[in-house]
Structure formats: structure tokens, C-alpha cells
N, C-alpha and C positions, 0 to 999 in steps of 0.2 A: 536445487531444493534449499541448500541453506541461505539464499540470495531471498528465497519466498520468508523464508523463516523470521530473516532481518526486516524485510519489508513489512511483514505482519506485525512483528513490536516494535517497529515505528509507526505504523498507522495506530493501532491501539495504544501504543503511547501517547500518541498525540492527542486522540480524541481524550485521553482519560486528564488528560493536562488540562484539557482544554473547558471540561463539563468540569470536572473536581474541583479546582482551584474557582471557577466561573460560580458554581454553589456556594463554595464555602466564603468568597468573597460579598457575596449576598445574604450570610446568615446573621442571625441580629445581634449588634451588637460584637460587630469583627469589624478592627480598625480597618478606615481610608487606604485603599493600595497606592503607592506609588507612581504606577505606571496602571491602569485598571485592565489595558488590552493587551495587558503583554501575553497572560495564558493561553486567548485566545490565538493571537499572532504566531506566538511559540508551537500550540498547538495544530495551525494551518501550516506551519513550514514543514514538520512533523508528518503531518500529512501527507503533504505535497512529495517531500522526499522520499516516502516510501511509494508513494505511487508510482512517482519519476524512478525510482530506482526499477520498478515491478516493471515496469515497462520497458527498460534498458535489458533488462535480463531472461526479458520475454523475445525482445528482437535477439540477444543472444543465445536464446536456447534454440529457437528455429533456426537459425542460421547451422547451429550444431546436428540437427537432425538433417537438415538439406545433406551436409555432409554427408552425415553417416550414412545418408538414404542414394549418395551418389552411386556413380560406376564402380567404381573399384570396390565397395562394399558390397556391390550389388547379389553376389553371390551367398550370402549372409544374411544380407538385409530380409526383411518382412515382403511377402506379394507385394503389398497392399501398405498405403500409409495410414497412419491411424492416429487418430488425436488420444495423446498421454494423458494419464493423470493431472500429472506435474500441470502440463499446458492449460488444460483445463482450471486446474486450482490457479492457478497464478492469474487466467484472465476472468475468472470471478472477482478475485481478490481486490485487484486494478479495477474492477466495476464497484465496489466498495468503497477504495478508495474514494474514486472519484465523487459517490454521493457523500460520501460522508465531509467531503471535504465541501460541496454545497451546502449542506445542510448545516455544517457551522458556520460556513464563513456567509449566510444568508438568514441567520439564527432561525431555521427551521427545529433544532432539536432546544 
């Protein structure tokens, strides 16, 4: 869960990077930027690494339930397997990611 937590203020970091600075570099009468795509850029990376992270830590958490869910547990374990919270939230999240991370870098938003 704190692996989602971090993923989640770097996707929302990024995006807020990304739109925020992308406005206010558009507002009248705010000087020439430097570099004009770096927010965006920064913003995409931002992105990217939390989704890439969501997804690393998604294949690690299944792998951790395989476990738990193996033989030697077996007597403990649940009937039945069942899709978690946690799992749940984290592959919505990675679905989020992923669009949001179109829809900037395709200036949809």
C-alpha cells in the first residue's frame, strides 16, 4: 500500500506540473520560458514513473499472494482466492495512469 501511495503523488504530481506551470506559462503577460516543454516533459516522466512503478509493485504483490496462497499456507489460507482491495485500487490507478499520461502527452487535456 505505501508503494500505491507513492505512485499516486507522482502521478498527481506530475499531472499538476504539467497543467499548472502549462497555464500559468500561458497567462498574459508572464515572461518567455526558457525551455517552454520542460513542464510538460517533467510532467510525463512523472507520470510515467509512477505508473511504471504501479505496475512493478502490482507484479510484486501477486507474486506475494501466490505465496501466501501456496501449500504450506494452505491450511490458513482463504477457500477461495479473491481479488483485494489493495489489487483492485492499484490496477485502476495504472489505468489512470496510463490515460492521463495520453492525454498530456497528445494534449487531449
Amino acid at each position: 500500500m505505501s508503494s500505491l501511495r507513492t505512485s499516486l503523488a507522482m502521478i498527481g504530481f506530475g499531472f499538476t506540473i504539467a497543467q499548472f506551470l502549462e497555464q500559468l506559462a500561458n497567462r498574459h503577460g508572464a515572461a518567455a520560458a526558457l525551455h517552454p516543454a520542460a513542464p510538460r516533459v517533467v510532467g510525463l516522466s512523472l507520470i510515467a514513473a509512477g505508473s511504471i512503478a504501479l505496475l512493478i509493485s502490482t507484479w510484486q504483490y501477486r507474486a506475494l499472494l501466490d505465496y501466501l496462497w501456496s501449500d504450506p499456507f494452505r491450511s490458513i489460507a482463504p477457500d477461495r482466492r479473491r481479488m483485494t482491495s489493495v489489487y483492485a485500487l492499484t490496477i485502476s490507478m495504472v489505468a489512470v495512469g496510463i490515460l492521463l499520461f495520453i492525454a498530456i502527452a497528445f494534449r487531449f487535456i
